[in-house]
N, C-alpha and C positions, 0 to 999 in steps of 0.2 A: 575933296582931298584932305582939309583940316581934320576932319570928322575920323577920316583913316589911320589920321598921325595918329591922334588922339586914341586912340582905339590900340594902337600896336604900341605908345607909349605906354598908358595904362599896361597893358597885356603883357607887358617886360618889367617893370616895376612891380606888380604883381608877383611874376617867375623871382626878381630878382630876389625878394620881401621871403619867399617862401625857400628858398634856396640857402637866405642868411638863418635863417629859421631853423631849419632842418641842423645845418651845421655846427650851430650853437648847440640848439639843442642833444647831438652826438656826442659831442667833445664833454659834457656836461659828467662831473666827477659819478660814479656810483655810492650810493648813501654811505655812511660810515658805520663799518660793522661793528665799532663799536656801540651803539644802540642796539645794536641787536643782540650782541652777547651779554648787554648787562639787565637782559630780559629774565625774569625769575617767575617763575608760577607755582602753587603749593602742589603736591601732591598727595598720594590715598592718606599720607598719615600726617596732614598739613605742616610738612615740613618745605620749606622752599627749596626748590632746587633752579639754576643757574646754569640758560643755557650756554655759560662760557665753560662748563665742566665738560664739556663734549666736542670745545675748539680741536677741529684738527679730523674730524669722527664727518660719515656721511653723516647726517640727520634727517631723518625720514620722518614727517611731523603727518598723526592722523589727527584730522576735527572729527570726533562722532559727539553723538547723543542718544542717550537711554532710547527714546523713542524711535531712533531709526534700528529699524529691524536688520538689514542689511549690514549697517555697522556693525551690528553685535555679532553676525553671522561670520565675520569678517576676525574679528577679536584675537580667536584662536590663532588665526592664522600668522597674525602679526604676531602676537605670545612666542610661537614657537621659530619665527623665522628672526624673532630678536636671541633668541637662545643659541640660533642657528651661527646666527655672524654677529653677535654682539663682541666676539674678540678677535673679528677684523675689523674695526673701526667703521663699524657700523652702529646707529644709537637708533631703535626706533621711538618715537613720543606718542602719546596720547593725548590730547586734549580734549577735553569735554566738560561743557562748565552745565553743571547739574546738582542734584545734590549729593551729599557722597554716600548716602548709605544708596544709592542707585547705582554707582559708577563700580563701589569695590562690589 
C-alpha cells in the first residue's frame, strides 16, 4: 500500500510540475519586434536596407542560393508577383548570402 501512495504521489506531482510548466510557459510575452525591425542587410548595390522600412507591409522573406536550382527557377516568379502587389502592402525579400556578382 506505501509503494501505491508513493507511486500516485509521485504520478501528481509529476502532472502538477508539467501543468505549472506549460502555463508559464503560454503566458510567456512573444519576443520584442523591436529586434527584429532593427534587422538591416545590404543589398545588390551594398546599400543597407532596414527591415523597419516595411513595418506595417506583409513581408514575404525567400532564403535562396546560387546553387539551388529550384530557387532560381522560382526567381521570376517572385520578380513579377512583387510587381504584382508590391502597392498593396505586400514586400517580397530575398536573401541569399553568396557572392554578389552570383546573386545580381
Amino acid at each position: 500500500m506505501a509503494k501505491t501512495g508513493w507511486i500516485l504521489t509521485t504520478g501528481v506531482a509529476v502532472i502538477a510540475l508539467a501543468a505549472g510548466l506549460y502555463a508559464g510557459l503560454s503566458r510567456s510575452p512573444p519576443p520584442d519586434a523591436a529586434i527584429l525591425m532593427a534587422l538591416s542587410l545590404p543589398d545588390t548595390h551594398g546599400e543597407d536596407q532596414a527591415l523597419s522600412q516595411w513595418k506595417g507591409k506583409v513581408v514575404v522573406v525567400n532564403f535562396w542560393a546560387t546553387w539551388c536550382e529550384p530557387c532560381r527557377e522560382e526567381m521570376p516568379e517572385f520578380i513579377q508577383t512583387q510587381r504584382e502587389l508590391g502597392g498593396q502592402g505586400v514586400q517580397f525579400v530575398g536573401i541569399a548570402i553568396d557572392e554578389l556578382d552570383k546573386v545580381t
